[in-house]
C-alpha positions in Angstrom: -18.8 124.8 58.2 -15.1 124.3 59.7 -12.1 124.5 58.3 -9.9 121.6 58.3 -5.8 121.2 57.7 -4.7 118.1 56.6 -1.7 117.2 58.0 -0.7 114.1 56.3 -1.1 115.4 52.9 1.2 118.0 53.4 -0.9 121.2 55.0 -3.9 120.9 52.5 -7.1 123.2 53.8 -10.0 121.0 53.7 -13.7 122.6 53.9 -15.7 120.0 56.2 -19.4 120.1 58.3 -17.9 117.9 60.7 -15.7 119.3 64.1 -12.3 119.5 64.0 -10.5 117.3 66.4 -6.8 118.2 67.2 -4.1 115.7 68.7 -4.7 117.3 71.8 -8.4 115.7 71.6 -9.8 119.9 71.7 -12.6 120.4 69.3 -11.7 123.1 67.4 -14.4 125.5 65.8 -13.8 127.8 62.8 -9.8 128.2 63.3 -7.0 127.3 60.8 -4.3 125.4 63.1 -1.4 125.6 61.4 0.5 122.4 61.7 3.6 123.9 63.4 1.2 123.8 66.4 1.0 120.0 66.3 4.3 119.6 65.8 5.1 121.3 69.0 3.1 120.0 70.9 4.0 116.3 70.1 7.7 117.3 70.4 6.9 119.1 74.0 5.3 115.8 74.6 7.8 113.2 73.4 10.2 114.8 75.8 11.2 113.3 79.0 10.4 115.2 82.0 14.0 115.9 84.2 13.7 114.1 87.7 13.5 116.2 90.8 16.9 116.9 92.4 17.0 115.0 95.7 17.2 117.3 98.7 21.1 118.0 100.0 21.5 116.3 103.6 23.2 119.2 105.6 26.1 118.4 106.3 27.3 118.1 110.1 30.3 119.8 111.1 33.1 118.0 113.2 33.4 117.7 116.7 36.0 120.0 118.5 37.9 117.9 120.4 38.7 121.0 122.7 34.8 121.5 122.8 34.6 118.8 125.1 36.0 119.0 129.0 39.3 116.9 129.1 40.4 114.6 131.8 42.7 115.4 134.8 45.3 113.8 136.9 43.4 112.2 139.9 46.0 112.7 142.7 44.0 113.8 145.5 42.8 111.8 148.1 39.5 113.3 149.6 38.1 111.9 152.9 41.3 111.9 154.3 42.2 115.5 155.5 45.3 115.0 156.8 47.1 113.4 153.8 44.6 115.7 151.5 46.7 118.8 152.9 50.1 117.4 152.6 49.0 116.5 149.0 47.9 120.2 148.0 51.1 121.8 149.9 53.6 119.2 147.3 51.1 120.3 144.4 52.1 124.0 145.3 55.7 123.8 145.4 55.6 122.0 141.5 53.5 125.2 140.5 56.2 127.0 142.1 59.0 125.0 140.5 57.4 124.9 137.3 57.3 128.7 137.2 60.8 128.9 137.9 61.5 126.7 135.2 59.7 128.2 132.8 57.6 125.2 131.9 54.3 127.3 132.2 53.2 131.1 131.8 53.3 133.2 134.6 49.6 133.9 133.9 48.5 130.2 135.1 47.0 130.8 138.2 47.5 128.7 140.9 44.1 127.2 141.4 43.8 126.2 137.8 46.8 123.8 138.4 45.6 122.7 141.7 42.7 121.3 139.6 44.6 119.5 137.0 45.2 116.8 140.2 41.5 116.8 141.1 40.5 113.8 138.4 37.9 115.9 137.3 36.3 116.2 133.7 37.8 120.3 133.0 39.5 122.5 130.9 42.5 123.7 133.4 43.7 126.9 131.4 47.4 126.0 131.9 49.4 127.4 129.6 52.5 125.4 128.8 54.9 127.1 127.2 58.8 124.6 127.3 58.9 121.9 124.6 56.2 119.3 124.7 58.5 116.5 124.7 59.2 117.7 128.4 55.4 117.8 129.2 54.7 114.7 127.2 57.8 112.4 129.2 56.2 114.2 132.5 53.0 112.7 131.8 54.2 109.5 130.7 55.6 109.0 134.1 53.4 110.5 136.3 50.8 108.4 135.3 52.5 105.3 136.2 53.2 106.3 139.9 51.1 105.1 142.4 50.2 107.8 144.2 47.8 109.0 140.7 44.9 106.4 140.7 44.3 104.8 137.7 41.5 106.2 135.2 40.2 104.7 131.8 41.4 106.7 128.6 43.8 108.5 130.9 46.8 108.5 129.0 49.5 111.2 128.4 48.6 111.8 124.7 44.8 112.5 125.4 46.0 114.5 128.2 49.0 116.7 126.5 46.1 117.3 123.1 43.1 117.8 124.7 44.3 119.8 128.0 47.1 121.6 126.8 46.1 122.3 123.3 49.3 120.3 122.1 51.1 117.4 119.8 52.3 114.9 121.9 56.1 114.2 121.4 57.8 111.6 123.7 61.4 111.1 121.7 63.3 110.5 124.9 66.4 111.9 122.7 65.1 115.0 122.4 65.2 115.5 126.4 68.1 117.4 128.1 69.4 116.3 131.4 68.4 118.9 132.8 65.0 118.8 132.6 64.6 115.2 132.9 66.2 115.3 136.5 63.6 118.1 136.4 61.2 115.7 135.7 62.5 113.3 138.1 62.1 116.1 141.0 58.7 116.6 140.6 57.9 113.1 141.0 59.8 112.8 144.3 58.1 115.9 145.4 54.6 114.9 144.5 55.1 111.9 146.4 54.0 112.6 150.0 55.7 109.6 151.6 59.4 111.6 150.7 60.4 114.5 153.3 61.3 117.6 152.0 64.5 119.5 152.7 63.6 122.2 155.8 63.9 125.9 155.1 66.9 127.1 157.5 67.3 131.0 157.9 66.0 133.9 158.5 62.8 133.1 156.2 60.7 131.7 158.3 57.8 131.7 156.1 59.4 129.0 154.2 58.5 125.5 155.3 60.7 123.9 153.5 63.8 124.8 150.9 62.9 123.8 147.7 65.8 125.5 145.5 66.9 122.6 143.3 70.4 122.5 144.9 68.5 121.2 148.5 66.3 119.3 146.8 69.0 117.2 145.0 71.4 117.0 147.9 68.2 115.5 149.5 67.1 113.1 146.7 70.6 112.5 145.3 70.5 108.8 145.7 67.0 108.1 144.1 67.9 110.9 141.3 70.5 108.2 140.4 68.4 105.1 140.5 65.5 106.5 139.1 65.3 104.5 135.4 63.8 105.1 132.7 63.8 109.0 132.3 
């Protein structure tokens, strides 16, 4: 004998011989189901399972630009050692100048600026340290000399952010006169073709006198037709 509960009429207890079928298709033998139970379970049916979350794409961070090895001024000749030397001596006396200037720190060493005129992919270490409107106008026309061979995506923005760590600036009235006939001598002195004032005195060690007075007496007249600076 089984015990049956009528759902439809309310709950009623019904006293049958056959089994006891519940909505879950279970035969159930001898219990009394109360009818809560089927209501549950249809509700925990009826409802709509959530959908999976989709899995988070991790996210990549962005490249550091001074992560990758900038470019540098290719100035040198190699294969010719003869103009290779003169080149190297010119590149000494702007490290030289530029130290008296104040344009970099007195920590750049010397061979780190020697390689900023090799044209190789390299971070320098220069530190520049005057306004970068100076370094930015430098760059600007050292590029278009032609004694600095050309190179693609050379320019003096990439070099004056990705080198020297800085925001390009080239208002032309933000430079003194000063240090664009600064400018202006380190062209001329970079250029290999112009002779250099000879040291006179006892300091013989001096090859050549590069205080800015002998250098203007000697470039004077292309100080004052050099345009554009």
């Amino acid at each position: 004998m089984n015990i049956k509960i009528n759902v439809e009429s309310g709950g009623k207890v019904e006293v049958t011989d056959k089994p006891i079928i519940n909505v879950m298709g279970d035969v159930v033998q001898n219990k009394i189901v109360p009818p809560e139970t089927y209501r549950q379970t249809e509700t925990s049916d009826s409802q709509p399972k959530k959908p999976k979350a989709s899995p988070q794409r991790k996210r990549v961070p962005p490249t550091n630009n001074r992560s990758k090895k900038p470019m540098t001024l290719k100035y040198y000749t190699h294969g010719n050692n003869g103009i290779l030397i003169k080149q190297r001596k010119r590149v000494d006396i702007v490290f030289r100048k530029f130290n008296e200037w104040e344009w970099i720190d007195d920590q750049t060493t010397a061979d780190d600026f020697d390689a900023f005129f090799e044209g190789n992919l390299r971070h320098c270490n220069i530190t520049w340290i005057a306004n970068t409107t100076i370094l930015t106008i430098l760059l600007q026309e050292l590029i278009k000399q032609p004694y600095i061979q050309k190179q693609t995506k050379c320019s003096a923005k990439s070099l004056v952010e990705q080198q020297f760590g800085k925001t390009a600036n080239s208002d032309r009235k933000r430079l003194d006169n000063i240090s664009g006939e600064r400018i202006k001598l380190t062209l001329l002195i970079l250029d290999i073709n112009n002779p250099l004032p000879e040291a006179h005195g006892r300091n013989v060690a001096e090859e050549y006198d590069i205080q800015d007075a002998a250098l203007k007496e000697l470039f004077a007249g292309q100080l004052r037709t050099t345009k554009g600076i």
